[in-house]
Backbone as a printed PyTorch tensor [residue, N CA C, xyz], in Angstrom:
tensor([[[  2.4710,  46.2280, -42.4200],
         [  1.9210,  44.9290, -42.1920],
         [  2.2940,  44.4770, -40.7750]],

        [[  1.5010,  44.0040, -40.0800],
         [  1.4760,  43.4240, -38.5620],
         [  1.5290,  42.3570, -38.8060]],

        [[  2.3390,  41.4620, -37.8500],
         [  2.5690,  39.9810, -37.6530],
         [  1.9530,  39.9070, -36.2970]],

        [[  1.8720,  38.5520, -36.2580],
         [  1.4100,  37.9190, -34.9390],
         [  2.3070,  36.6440, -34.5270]],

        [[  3.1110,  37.3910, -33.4030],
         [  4.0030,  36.8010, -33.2630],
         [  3.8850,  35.6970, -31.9990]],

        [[  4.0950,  34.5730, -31.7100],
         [  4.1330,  33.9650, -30.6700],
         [  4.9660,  34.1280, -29.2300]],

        [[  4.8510,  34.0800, -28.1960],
         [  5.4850,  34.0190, -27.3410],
         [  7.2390,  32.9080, -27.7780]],

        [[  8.5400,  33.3550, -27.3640],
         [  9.0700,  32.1850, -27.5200],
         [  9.3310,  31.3770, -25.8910]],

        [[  9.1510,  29.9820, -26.2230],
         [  8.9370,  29.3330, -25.4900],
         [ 10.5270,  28.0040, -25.2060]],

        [[ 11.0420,  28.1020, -24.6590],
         [ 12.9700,  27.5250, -24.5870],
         [ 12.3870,  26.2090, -24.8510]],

        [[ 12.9580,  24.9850, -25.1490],
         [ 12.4600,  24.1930, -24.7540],
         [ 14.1170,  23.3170, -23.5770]],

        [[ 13.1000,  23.3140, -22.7900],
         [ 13.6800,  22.6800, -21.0000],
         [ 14.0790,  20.8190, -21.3780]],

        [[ 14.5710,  20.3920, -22.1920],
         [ 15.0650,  19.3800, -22.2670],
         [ 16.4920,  18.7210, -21.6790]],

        [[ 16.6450,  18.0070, -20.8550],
         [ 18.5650,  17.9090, -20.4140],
         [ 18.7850,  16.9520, -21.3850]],

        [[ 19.8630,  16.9150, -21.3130],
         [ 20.7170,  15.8590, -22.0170],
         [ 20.4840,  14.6110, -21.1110]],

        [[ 20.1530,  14.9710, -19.3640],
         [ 20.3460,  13.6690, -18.5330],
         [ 18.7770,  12.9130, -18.8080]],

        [[ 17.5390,  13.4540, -19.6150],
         [ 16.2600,  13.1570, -19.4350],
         [ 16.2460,  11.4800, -19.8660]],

        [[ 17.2720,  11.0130, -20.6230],
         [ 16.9160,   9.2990, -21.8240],
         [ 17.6550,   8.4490, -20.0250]],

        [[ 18.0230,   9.4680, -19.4450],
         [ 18.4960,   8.2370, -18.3840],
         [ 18.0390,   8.6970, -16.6300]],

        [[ 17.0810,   9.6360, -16.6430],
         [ 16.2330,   9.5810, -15.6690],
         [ 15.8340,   8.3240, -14.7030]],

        [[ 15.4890,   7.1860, -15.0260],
         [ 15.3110,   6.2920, -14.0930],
         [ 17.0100,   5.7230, -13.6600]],

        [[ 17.6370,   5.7870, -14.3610],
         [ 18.3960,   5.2870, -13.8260],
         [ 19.2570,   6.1050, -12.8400]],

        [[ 18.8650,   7.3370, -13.1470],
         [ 19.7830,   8.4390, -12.1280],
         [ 18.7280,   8.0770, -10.9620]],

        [[ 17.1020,   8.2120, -11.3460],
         [ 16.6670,   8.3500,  -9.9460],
         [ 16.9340,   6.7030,  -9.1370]],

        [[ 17.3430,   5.1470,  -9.5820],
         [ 17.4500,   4.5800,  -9.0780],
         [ 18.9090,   4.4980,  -8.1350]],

        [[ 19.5420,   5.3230,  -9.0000],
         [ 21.0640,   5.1410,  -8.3120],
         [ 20.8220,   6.4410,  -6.6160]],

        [[ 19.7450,   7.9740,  -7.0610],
         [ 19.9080,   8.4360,  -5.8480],
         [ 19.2090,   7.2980,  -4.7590]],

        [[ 17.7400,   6.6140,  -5.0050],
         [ 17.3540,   5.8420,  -4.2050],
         [ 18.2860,   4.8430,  -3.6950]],

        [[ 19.3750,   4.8560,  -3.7070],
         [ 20.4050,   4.1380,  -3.3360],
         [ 21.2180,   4.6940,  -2.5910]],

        [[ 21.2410,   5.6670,  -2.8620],
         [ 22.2090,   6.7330,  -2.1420],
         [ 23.8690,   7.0120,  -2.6930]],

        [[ 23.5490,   7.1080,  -4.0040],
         [ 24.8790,   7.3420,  -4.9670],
         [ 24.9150,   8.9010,  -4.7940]],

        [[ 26.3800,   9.2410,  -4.5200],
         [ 26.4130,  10.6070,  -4.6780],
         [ 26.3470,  11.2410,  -6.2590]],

        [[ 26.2770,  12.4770,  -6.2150],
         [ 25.9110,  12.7530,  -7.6150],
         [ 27.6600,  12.6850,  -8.5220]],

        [[ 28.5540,  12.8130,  -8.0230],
         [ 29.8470,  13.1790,  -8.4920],
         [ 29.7330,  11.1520,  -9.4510]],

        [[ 29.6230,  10.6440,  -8.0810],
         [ 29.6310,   8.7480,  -8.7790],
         [ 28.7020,   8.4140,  -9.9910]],

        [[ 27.4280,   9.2360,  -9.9350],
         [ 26.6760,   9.2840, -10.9670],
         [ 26.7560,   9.6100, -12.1020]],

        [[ 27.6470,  11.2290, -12.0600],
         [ 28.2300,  11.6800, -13.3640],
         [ 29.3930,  10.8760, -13.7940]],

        [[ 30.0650,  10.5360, -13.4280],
         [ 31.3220,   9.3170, -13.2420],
         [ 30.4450,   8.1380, -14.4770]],

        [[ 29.6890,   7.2540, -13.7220],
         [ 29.0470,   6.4210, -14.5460],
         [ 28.6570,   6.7190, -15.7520]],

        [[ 27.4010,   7.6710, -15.5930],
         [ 27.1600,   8.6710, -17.3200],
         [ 28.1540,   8.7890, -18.2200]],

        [[ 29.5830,   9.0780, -17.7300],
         [ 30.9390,   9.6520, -18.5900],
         [ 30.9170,   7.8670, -19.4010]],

        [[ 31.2900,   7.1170, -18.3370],
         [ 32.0020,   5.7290, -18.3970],
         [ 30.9090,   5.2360, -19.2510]],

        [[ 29.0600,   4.8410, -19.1330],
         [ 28.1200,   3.9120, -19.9850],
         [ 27.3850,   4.6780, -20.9290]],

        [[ 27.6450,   5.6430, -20.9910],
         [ 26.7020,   6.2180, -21.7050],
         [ 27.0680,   7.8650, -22.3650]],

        [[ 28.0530,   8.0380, -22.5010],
         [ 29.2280,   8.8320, -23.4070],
         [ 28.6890,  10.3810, -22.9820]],

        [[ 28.0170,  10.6160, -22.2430],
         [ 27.4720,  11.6110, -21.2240],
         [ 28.4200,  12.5570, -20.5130]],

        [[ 29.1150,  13.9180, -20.9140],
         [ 30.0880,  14.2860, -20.0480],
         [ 29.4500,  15.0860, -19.3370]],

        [[ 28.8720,  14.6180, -18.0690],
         [ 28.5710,  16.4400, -17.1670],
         [ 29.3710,  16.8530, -15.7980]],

        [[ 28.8580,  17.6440, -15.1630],
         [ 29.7900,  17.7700, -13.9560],
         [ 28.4680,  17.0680, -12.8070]],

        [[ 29.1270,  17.1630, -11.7550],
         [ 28.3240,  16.3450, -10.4010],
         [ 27.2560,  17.8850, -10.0070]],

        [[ 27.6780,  18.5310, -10.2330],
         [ 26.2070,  19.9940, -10.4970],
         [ 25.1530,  19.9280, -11.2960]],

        [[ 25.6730,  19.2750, -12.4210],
         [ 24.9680,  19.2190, -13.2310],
         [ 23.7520,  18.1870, -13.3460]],

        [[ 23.9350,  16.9660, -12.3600],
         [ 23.4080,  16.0130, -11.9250],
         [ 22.6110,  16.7480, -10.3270]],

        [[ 23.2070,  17.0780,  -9.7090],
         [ 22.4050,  17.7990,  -8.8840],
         [ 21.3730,  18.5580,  -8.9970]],

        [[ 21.2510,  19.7240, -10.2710],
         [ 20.5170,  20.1980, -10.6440],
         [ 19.4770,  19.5160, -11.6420]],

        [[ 19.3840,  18.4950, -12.1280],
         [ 18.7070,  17.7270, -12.6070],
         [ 17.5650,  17.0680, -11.4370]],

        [[ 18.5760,  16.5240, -10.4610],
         [ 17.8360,  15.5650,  -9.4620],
         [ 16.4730,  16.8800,  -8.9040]],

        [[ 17.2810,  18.0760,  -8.7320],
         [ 16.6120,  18.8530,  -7.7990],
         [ 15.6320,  19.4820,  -8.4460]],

        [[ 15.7410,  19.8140,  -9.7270],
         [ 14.6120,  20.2390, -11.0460],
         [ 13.4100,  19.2650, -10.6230]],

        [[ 14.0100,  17.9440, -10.7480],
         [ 12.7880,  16.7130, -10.9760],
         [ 12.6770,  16.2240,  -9.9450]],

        [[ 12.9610,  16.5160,  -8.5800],
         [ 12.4540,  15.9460,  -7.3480],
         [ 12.4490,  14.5910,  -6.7620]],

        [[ 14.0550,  14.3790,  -7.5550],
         [ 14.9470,  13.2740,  -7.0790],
         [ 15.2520,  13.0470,  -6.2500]],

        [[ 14.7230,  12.5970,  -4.4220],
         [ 15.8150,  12.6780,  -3.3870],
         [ 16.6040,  11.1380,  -3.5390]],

        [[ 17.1080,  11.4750,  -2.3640],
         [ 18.1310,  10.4930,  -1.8100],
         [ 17.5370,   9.8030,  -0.8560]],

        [[ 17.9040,   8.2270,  -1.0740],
         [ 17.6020,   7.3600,  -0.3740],
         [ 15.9760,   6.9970,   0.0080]],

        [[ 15.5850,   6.9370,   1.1820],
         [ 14.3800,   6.4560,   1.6680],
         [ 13.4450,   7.8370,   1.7200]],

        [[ 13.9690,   8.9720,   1.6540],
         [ 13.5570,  10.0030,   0.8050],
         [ 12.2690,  10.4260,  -0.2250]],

        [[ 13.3610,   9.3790,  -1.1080],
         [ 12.2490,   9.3450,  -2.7500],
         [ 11.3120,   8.2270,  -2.6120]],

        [[ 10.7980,   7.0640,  -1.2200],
         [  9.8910,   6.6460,  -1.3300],
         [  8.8340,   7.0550,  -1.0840]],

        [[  7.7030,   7.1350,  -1.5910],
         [  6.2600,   7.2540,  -0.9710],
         [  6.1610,   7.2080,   0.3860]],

        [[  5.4710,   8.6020,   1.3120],
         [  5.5790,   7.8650,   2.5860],
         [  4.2930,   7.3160,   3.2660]],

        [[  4.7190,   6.4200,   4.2590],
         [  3.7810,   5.4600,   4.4610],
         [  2.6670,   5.6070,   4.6890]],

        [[  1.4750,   4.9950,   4.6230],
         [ -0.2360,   5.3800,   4.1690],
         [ -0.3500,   6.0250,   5.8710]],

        [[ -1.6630,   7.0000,   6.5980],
         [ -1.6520,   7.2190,   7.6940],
         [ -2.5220,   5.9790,   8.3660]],

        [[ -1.9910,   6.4240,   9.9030],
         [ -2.5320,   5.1520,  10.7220],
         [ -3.7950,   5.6150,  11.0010]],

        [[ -4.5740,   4.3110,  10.8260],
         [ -6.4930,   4.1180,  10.7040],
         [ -6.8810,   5.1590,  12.5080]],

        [[ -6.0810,   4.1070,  13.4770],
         [ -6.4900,   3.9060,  14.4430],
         [ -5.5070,   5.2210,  15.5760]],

        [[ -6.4050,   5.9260,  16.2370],
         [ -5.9320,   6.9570,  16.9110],
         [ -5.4920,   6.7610,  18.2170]],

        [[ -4.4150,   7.2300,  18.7350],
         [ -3.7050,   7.1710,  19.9730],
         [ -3.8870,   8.1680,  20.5930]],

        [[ -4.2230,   7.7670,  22.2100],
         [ -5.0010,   8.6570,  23.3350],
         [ -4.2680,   9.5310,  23.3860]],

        [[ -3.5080,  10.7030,  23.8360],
         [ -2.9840,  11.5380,  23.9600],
         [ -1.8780,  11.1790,  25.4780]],

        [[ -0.8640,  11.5960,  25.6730],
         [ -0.1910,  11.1270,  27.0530],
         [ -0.8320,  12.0760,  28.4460]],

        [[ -1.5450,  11.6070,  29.3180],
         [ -1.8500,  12.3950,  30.5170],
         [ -0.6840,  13.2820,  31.6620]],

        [[ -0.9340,  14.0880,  31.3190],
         [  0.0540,  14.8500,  32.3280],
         [ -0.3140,  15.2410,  33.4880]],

        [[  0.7210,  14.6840,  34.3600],
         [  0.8240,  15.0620,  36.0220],
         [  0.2310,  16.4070,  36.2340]],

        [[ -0.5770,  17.0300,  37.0960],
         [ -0.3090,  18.3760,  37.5290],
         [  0.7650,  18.4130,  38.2350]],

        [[  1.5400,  19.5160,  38.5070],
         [  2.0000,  19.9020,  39.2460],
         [  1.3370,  21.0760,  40.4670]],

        [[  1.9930,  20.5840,  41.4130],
         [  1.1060,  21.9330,  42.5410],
         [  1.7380,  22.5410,  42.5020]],

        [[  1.3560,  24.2370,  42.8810],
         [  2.4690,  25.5090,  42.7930],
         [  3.2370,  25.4570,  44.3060]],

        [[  3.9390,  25.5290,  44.0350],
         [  4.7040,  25.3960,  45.9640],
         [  5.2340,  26.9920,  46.1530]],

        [[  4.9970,  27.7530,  47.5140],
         [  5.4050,  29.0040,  46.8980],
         [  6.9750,  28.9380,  48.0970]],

        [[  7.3710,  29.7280,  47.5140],
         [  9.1760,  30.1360,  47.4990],
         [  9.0670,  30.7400,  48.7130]],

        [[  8.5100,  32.0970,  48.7270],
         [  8.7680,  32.8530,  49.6300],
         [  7.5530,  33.5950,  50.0960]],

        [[  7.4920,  33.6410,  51.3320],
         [  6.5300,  34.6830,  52.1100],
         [  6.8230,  36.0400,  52.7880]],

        [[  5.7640,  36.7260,  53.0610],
         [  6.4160,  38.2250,  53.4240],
         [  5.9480,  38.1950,  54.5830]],

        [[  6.7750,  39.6330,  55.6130],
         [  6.8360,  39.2020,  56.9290],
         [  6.2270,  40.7300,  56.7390]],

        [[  5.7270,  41.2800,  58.1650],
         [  5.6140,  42.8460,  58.4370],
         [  6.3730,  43.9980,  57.9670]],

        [[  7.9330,  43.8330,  57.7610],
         [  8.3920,  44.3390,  57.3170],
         [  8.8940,  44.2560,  55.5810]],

        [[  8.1870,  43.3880,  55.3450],
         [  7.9830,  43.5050,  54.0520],
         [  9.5210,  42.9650,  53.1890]],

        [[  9.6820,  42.2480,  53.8990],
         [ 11.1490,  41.9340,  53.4500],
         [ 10.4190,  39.9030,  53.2770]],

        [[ 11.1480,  39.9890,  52.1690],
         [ 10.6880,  38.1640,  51.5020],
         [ 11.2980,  36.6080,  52.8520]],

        [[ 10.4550,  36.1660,  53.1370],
         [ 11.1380,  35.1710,  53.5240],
         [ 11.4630,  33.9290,  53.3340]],

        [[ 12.4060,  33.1630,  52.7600],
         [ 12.7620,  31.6640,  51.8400],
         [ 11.9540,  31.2850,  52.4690]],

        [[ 10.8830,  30.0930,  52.1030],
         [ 10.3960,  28.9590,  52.4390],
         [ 11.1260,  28.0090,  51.5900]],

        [[ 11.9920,  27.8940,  51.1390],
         [ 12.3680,  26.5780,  50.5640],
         [ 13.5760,  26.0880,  51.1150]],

        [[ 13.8000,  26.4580,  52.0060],
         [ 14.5900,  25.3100,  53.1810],
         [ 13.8890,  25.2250,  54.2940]],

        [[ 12.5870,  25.1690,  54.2610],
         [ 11.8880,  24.6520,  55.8670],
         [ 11.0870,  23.0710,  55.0210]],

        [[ 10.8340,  22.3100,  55.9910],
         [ 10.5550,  21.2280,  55.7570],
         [  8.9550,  21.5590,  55.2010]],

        [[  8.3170,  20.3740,  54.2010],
         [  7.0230,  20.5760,  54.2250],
         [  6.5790,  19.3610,  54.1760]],

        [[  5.3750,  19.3900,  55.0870],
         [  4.4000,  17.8870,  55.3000],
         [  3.4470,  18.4340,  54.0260]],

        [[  3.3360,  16.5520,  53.5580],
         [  2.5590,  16.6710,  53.0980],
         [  1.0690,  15.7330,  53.2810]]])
């Protein structure tokens, strides 16, 4: 007799998931994760380590601070680009008959 067996499938639940907003309000604050697990221990009978909160934040795409806000809508209106100077090529050195280089950059130049 053949069965038909299902794939097994883990189920990915943390223990930190019933207090998700409040972890992600404390990183938008910029609580380190060690102060976070700290709190969990102290309100909410939660023992984990500050890894363990890290790996949560980083699973669910918790940052820190100004980070985890939305970032700001793009600007409507387009800015010209900055114009750049040419520069002229000035040359260094010239060659004489004998083929040996000669500095031009200590003789004076008009311009």
């Amino acid at each position: 007799m053949q069965e038909n067996f299902q794939p097994y499938q883990a189920i990915n639940k943390s223990r930190l998931e019933p207090w998700r907003n409040q972890i992600a309000q404390m990183r938008g604050l910029n609580w380190p994760y060690l102060k976070i697990a700290q709190w969990l221990a102290q309100n909410t009978e939660v023992s984990v380590s500050f890894q363990a909160v890290q790996q949560f934040c980083k699973v669910r795409g918790i940052l820190k601070g100004e980070q985890s806000k939305p970032p700001p809508p793009a600007r409507t209106t387009s800015v010209p680009p900055r114009r750049m100077r040419k520069k002229s090529a000035t040359k260094l050195f010239e060659y004489n008959e004998s083929d040996q280089p000669i500095d031009l950059s200590n003789l004076k130049r008009e311009k």
